[in-house]
PDB file of N, CA, C and O in Angstrom:
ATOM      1  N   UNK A   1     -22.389  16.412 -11.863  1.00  0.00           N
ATOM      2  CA  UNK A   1     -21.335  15.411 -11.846  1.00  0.00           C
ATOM      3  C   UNK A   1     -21.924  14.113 -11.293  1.00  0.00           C
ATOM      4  O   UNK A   1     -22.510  14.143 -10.210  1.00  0.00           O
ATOM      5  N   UNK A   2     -21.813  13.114 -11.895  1.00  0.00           N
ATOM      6  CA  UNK A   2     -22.524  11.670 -11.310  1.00  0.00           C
ATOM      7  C   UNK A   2     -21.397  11.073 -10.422  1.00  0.00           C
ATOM      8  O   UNK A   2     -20.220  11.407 -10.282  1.00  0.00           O
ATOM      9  N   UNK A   3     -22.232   9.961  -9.802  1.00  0.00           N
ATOM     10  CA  UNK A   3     -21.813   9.379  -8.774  1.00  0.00           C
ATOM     11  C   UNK A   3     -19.919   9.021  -8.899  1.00  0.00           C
ATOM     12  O   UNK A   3     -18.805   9.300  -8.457  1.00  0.00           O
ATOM     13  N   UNK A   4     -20.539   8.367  -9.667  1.00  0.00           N
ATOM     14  CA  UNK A   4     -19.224   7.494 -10.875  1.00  0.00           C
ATOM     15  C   UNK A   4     -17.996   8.374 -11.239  1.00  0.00           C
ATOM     16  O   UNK A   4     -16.903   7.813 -11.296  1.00  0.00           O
ATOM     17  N   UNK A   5     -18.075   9.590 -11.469  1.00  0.00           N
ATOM     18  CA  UNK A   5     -16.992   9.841 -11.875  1.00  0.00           C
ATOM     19  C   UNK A   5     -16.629  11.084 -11.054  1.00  0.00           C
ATOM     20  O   UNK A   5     -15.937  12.019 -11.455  1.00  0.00           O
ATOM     21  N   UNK A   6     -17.059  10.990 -10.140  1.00  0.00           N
ATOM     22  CA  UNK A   6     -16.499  11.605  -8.313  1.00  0.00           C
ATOM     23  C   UNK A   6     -15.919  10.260  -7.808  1.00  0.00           C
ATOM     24  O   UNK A   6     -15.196  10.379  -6.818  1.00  0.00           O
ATOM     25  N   UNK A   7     -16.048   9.301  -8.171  1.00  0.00           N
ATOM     26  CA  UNK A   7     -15.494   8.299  -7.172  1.00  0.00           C
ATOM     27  C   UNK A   7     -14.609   8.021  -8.250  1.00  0.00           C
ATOM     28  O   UNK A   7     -13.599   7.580  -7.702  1.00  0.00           O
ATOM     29  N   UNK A   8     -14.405   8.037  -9.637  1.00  0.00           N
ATOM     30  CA  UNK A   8     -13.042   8.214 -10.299  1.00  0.00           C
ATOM     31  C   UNK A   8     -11.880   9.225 -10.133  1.00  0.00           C
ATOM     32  O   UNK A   8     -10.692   8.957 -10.308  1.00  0.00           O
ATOM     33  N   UNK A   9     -12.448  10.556  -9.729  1.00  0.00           N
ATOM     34  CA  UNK A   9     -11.681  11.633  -9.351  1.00  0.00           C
ATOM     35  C   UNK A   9     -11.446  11.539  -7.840  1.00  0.00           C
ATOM     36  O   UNK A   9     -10.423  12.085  -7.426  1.00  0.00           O
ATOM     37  N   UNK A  10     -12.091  11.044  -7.126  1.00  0.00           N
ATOM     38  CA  UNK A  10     -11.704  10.335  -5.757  1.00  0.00           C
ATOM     39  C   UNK A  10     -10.469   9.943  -5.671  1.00  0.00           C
ATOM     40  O   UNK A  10      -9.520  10.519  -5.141  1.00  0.00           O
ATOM     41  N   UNK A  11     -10.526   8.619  -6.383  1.00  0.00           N
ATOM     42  CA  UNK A  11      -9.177   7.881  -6.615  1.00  0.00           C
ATOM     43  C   UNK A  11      -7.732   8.781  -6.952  1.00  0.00           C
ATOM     44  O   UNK A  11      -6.657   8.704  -6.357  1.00  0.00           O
ATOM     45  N   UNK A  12      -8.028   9.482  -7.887  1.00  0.00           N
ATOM     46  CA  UNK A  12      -6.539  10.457  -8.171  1.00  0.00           C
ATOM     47  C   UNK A  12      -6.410  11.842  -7.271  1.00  0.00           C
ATOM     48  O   UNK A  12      -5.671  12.760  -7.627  1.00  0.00           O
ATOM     49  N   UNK A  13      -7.106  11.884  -6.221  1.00  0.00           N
ATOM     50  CA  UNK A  13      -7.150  13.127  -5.330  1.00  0.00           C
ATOM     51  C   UNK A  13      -6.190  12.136  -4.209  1.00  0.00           C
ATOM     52  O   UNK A  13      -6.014  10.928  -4.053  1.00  0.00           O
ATOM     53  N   UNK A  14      -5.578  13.720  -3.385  1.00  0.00           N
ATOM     54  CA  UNK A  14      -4.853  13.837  -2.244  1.00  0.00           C
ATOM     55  C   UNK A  14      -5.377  12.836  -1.262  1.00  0.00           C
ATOM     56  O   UNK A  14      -4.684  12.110  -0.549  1.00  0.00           O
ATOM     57  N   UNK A  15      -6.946  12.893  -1.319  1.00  0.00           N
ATOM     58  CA  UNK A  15      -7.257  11.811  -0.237  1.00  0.00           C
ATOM     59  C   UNK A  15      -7.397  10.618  -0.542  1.00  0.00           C
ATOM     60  O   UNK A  15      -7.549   9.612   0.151  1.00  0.00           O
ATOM     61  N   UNK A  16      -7.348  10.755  -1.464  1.00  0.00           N
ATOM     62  CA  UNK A  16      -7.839   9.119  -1.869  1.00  0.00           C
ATOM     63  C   UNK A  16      -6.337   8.184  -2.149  1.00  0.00           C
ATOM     64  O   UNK A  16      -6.204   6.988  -1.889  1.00  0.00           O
ATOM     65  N   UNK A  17      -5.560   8.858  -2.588  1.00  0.00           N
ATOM     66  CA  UNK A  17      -3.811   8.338  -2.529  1.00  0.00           C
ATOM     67  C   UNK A  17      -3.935   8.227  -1.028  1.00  0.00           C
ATOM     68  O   UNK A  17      -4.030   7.036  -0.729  1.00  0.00           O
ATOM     69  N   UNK A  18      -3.970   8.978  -0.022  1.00  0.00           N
ATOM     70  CA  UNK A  18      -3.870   8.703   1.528  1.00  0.00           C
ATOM     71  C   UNK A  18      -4.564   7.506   1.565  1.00  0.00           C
ATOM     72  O   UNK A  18      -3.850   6.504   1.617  1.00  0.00           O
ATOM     73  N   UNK A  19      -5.576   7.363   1.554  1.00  0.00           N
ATOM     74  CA  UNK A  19      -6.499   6.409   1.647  1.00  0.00           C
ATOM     75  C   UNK A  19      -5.631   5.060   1.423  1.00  0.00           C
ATOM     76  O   UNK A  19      -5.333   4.245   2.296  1.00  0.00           O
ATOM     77  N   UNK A  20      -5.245   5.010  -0.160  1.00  0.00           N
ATOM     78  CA  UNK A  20      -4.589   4.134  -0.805  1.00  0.00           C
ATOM     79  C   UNK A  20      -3.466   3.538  -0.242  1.00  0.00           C
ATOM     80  O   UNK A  20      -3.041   2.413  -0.507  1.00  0.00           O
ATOM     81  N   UNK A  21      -2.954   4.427   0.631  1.00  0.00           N
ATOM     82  CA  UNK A  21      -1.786   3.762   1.296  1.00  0.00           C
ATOM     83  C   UNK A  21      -1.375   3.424   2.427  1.00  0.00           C
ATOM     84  O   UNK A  21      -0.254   3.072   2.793  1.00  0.00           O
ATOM     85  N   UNK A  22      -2.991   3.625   3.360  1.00  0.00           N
ATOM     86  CA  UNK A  22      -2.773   3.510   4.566  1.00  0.00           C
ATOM     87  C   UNK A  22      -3.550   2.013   3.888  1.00  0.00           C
ATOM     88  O   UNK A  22      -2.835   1.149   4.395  1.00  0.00           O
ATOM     89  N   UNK A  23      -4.311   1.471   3.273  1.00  0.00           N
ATOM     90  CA  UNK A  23      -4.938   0.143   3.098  1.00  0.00           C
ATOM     91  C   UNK A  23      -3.414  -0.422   3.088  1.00  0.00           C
ATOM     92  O   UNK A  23      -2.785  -0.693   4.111  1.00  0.00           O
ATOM     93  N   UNK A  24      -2.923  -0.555   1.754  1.00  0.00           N
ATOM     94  CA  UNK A  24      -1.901  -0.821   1.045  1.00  0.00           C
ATOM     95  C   UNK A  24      -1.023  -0.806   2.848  1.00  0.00           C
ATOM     96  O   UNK A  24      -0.803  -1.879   3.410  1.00  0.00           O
ATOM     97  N   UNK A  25      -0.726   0.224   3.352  1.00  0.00           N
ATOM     98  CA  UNK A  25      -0.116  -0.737   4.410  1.00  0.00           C
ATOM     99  C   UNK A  25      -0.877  -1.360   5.909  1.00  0.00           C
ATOM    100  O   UNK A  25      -0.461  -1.848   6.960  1.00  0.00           O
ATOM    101  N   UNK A  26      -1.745  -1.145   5.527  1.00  0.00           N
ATOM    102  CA  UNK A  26      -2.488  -2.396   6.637  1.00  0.00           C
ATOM    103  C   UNK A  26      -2.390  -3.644   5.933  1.00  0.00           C
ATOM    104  O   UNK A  26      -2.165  -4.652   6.603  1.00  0.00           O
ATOM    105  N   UNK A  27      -2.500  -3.722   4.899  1.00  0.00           N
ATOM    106  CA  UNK A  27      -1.860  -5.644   4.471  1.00  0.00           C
ATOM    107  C   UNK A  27      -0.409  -5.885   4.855  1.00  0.00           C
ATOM    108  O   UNK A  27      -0.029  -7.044   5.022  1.00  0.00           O
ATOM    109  N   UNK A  28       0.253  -5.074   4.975  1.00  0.00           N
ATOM    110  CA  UNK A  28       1.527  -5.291   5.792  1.00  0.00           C
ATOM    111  C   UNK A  28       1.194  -6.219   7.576  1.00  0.00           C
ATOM    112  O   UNK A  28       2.068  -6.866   8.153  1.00  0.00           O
ATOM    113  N   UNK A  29       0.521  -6.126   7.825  1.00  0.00           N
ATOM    114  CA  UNK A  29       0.107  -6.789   9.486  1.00  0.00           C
ATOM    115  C   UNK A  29      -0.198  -7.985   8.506  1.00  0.00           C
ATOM    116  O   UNK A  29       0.697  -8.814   8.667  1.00  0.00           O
ATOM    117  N   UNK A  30      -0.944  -8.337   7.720  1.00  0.00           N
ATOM    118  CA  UNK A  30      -1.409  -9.415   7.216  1.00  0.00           C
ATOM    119  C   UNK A  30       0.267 -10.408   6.950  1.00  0.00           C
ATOM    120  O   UNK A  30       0.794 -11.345   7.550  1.00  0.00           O
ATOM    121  N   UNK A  31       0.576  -9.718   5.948  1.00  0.00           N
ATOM    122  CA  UNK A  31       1.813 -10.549   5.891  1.00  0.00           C
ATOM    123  C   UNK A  31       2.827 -10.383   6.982  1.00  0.00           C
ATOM    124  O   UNK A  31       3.809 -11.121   6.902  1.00  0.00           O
ATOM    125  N   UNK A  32       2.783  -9.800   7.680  1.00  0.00           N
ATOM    126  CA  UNK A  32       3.974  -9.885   8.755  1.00  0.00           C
ATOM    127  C   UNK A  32       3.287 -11.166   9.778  1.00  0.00           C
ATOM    128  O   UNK A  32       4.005 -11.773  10.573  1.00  0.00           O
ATOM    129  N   UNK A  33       1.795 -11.468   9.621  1.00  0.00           N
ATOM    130  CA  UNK A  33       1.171 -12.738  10.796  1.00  0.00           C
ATOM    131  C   UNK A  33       1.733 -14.123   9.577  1.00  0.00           C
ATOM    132  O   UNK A  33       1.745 -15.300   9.939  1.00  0.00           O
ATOM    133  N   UNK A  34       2.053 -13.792   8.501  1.00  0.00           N
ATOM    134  CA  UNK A  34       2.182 -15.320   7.242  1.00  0.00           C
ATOM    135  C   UNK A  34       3.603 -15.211   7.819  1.00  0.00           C
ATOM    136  O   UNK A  34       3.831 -16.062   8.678  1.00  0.00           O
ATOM    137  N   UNK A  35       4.435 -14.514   7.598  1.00  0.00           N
ATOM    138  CA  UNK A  35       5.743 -14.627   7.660  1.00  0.00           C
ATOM    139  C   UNK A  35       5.516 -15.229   8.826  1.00  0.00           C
ATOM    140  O   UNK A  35       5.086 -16.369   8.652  1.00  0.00           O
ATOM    141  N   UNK A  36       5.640 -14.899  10.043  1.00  0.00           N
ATOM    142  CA  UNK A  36       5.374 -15.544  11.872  1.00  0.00           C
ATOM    143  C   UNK A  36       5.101 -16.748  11.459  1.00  0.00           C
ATOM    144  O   UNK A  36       6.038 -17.543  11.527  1.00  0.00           O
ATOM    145  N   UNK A  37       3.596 -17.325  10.843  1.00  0.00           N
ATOM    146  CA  UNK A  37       3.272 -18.548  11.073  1.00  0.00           C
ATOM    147  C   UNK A  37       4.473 -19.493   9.965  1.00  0.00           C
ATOM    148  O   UNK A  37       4.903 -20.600  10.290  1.00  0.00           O
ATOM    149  N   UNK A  38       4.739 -19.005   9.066  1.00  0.00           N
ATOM    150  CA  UNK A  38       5.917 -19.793   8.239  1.00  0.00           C
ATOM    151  C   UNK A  38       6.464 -19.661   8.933  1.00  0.00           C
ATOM    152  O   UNK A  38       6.359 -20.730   9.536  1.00  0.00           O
ATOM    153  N   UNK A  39       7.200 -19.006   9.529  1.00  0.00           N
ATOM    154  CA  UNK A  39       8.556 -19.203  10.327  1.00  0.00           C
ATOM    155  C   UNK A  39       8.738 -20.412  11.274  1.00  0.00           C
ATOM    156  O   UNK A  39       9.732 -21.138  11.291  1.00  0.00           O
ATOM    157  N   UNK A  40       7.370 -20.563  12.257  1.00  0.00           N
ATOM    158  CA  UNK A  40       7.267 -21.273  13.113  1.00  0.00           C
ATOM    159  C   UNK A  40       6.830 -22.718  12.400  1.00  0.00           C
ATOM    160  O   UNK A  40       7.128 -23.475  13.324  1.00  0.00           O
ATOM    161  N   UNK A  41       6.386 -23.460  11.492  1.00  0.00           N
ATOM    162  CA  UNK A  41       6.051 -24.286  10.767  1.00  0.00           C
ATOM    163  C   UNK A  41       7.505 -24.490   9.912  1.00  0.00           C
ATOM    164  O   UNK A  41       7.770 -25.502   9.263  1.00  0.00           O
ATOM    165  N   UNK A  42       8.412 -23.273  10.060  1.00  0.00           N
ATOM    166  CA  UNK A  42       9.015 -23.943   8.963  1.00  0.00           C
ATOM    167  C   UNK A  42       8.485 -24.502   7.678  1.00  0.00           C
ATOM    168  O   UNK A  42       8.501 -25.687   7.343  1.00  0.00           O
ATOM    169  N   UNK A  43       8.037 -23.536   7.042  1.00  0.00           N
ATOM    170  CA  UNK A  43       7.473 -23.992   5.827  1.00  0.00           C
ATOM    171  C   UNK A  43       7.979 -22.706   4.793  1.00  0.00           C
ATOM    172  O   UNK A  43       7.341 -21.656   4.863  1.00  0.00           O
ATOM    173  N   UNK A  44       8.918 -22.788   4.013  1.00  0.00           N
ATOM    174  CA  UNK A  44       9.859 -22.684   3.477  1.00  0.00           C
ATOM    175  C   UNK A  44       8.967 -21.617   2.136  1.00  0.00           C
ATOM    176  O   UNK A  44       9.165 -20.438   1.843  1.00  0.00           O
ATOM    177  N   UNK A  45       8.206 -22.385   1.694  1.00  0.00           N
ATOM    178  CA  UNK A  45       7.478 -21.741   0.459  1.00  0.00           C
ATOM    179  C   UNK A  45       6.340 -20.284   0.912  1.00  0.00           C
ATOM    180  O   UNK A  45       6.039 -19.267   0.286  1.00  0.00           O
ATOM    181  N   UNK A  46       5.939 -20.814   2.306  1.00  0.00           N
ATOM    182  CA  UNK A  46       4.935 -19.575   2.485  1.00  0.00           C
ATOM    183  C   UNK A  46       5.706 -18.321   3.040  1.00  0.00           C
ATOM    184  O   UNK A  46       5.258 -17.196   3.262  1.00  0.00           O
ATOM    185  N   UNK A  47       7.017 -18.818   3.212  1.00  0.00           N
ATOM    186  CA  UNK A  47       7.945 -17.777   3.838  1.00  0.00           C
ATOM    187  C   UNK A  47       8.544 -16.924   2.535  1.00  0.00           C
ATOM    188  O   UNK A  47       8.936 -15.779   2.313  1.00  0.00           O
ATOM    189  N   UNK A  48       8.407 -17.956   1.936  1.00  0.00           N
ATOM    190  CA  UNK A  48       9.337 -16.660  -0.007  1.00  0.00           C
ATOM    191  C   UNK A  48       7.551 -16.299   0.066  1.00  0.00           C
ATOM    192  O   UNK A  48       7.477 -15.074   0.162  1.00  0.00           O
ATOM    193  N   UNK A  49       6.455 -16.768   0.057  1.00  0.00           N
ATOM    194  CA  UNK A  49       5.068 -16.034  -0.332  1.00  0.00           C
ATOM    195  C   UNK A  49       5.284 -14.745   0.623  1.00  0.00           C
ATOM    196  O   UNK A  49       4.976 -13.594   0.317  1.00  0.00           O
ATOM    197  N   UNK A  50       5.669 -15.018   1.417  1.00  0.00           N
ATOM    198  CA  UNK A  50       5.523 -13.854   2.282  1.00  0.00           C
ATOM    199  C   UNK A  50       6.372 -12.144   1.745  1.00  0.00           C
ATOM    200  O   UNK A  50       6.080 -10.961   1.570  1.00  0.00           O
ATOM    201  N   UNK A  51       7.506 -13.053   1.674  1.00  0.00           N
ATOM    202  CA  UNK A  51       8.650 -12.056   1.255  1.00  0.00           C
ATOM    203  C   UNK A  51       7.959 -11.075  -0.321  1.00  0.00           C
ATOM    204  O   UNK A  51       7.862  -9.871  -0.559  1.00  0.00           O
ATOM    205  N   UNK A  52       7.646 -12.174  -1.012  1.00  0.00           N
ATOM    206  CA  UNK A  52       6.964 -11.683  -2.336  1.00  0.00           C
ATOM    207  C   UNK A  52       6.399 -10.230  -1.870  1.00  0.00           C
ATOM    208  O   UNK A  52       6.756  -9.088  -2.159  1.00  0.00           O
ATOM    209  N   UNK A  53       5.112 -10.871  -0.816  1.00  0.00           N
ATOM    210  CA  UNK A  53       4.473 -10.110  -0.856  1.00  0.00           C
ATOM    211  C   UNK A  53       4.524  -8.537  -0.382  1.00  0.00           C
ATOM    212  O   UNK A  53       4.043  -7.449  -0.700  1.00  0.00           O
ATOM    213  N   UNK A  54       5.474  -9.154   0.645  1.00  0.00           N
ATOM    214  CA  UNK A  54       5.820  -7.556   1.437  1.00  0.00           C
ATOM    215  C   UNK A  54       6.365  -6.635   0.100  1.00  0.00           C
ATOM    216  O   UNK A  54       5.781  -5.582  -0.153  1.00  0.00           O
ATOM    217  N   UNK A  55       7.610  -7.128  -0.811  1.00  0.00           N
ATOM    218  CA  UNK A  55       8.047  -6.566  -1.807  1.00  0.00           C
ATOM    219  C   UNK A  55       6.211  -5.946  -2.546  1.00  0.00           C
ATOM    220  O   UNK A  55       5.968  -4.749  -2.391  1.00  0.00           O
ATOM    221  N   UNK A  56       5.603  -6.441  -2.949  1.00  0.00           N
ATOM    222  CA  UNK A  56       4.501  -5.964  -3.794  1.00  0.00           C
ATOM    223  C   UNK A  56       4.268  -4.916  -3.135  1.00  0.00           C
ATOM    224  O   UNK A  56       4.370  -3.809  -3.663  1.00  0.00           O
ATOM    225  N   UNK A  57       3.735  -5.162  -1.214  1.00  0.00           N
ATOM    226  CA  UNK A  57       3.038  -3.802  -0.861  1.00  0.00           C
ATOM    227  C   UNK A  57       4.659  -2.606  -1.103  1.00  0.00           C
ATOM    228  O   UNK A  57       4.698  -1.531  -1.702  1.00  0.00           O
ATOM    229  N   UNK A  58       5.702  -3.279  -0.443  1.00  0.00           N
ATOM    230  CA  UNK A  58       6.439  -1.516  -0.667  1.00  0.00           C
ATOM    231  C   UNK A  58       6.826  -1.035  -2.039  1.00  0.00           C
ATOM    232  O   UNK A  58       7.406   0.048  -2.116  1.00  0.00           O
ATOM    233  N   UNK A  59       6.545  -1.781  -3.225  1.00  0.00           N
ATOM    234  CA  UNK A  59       6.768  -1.415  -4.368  1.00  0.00           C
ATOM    235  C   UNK A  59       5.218  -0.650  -4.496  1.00  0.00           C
ATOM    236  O   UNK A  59       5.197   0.327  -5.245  1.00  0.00           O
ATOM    237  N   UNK A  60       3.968  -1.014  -3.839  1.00  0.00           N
ATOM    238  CA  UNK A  60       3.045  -0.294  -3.918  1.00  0.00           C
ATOM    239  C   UNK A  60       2.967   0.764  -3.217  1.00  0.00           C
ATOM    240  O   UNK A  60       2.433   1.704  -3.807  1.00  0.00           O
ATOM    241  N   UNK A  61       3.283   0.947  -2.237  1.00  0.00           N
ATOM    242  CA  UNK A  61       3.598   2.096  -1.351  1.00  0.00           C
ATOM    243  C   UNK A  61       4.213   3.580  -2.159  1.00  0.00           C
ATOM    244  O   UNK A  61       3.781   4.732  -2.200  1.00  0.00           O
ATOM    245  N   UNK A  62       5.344   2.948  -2.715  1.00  0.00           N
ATOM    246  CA  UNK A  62       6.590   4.116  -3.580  1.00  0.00           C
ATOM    247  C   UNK A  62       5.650   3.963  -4.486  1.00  0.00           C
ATOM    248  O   UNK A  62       5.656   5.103  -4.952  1.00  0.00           O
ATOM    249  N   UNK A  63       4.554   3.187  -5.296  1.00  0.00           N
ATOM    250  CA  UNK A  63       4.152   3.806  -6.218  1.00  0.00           C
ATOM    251  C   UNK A  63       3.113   5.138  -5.978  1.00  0.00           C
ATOM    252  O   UNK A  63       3.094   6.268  -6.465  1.00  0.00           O
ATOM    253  N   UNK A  64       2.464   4.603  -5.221  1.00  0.00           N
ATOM    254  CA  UNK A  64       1.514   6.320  -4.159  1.00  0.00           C
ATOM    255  C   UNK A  64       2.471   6.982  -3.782  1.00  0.00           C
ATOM    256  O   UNK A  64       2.478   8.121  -4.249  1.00  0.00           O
ATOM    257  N   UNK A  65       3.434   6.692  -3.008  1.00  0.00           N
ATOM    258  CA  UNK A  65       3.924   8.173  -2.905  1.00  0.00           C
ATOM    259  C   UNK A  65       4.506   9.069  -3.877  1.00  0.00           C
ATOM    260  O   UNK A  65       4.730  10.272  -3.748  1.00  0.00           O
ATOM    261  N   UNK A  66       4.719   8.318  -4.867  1.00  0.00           N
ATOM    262  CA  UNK A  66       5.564   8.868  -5.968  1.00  0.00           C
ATOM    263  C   UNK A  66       3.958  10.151  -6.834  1.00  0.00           C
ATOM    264  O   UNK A  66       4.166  11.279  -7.281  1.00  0.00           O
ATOM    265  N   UNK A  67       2.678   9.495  -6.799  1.00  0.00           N
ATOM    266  CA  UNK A  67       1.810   9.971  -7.567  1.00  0.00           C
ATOM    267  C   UNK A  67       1.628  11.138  -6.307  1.00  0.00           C
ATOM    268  O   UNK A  67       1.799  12.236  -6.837  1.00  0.00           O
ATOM    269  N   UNK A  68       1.408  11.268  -5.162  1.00  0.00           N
ATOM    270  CA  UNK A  68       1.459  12.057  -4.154  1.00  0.00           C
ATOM    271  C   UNK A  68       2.385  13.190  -4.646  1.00  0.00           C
ATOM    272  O   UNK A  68       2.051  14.181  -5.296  1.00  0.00           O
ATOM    273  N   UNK A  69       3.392  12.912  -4.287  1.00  0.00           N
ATOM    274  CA  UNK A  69       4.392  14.210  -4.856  1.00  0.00           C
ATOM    275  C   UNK A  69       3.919  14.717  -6.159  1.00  0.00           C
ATOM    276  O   UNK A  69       3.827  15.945  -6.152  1.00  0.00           O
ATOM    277  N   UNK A  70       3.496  14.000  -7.597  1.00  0.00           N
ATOM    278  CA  UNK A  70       3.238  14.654  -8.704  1.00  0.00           C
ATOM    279  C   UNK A  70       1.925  15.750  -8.373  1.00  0.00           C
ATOM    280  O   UNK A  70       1.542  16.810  -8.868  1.00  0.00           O
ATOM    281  N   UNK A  71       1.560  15.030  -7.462  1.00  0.00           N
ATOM    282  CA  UNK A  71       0.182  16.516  -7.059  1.00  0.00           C
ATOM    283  C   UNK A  71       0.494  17.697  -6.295  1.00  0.00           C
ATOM    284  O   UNK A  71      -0.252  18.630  -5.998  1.00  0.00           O
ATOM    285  N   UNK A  72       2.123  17.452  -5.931  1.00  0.00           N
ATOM    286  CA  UNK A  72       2.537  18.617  -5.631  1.00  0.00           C
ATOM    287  C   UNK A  72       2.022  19.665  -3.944  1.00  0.00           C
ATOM    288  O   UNK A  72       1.862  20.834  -3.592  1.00  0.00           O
ATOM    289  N   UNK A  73       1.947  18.272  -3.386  1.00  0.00           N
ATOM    290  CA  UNK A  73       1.279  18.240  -2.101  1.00  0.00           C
ATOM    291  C   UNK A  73       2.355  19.316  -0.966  1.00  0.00           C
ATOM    292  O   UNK A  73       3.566  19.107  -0.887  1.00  0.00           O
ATOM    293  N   UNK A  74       1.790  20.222  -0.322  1.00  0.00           N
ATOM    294  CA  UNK A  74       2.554  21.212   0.167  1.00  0.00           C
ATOM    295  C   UNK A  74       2.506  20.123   1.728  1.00  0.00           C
ATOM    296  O   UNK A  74       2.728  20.843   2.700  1.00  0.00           O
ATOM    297  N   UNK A  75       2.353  19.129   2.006  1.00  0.00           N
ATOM    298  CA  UNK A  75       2.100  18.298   3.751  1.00  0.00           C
ATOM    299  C   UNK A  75       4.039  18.352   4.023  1.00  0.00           C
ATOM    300  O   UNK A  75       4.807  17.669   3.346  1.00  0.00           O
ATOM    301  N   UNK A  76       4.512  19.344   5.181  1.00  0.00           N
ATOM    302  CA  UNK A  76       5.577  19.409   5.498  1.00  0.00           C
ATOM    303  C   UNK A  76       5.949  17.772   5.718  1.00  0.00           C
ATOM    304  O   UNK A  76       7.135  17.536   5.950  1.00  0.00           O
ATOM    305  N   UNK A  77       5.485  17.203   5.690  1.00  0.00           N
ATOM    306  CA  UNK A  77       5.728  15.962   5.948  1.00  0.00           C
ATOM    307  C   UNK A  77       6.663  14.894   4.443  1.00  0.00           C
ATOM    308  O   UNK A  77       7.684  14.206   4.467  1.00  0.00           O
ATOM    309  N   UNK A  78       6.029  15.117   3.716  1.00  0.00           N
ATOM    310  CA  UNK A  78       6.635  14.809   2.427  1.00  0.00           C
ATOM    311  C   UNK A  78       7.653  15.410   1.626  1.00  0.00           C
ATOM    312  O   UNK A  78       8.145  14.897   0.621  1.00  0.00           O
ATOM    313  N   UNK A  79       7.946  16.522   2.116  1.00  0.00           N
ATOM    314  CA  UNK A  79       8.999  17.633   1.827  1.00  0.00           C
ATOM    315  C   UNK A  79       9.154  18.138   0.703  1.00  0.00           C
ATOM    316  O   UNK A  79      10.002  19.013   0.531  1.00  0.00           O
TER     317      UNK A  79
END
């Protein structure tokens, strides 16, 4: 099996969705420091950038967890 397509099957494994969504929410700190500094600037446009963005990560979030469950993951945690 080459390098390449272990690190493709990476990606659609149990760990690698984990992986995927603990990144996916560490950019959450990122935009929660944009939102803060818009807020305090009052600057109106980086504050909807912000909002955007949070929407992207939790629409990205439910999209991993949703592929999580299709793998049929027994983690009492996900139920």
């Amino acid at each position: 099996m080459s390098k390449l397509s272990k690190a493709k099957g990476f990606k659609k494994s149990k760990n690698g969705l984990y992986l995927s969504m603990a990144t996916t929410a560490f950019g959450a700190f990122s935009v929660a420091k944009q939102a803060k500094l818009a807020r305090t600037e009052s600057d109106t446009l980086r504050l909807i950038d912000a909002a955007v963005s949070a929407a992207a990560i939790a629409t990205g979030l439910a999209i991993l967890y949703r592929e999580l469950k299709r793998l049929g993951d027994d983690d009492v945690l996900l139920g």
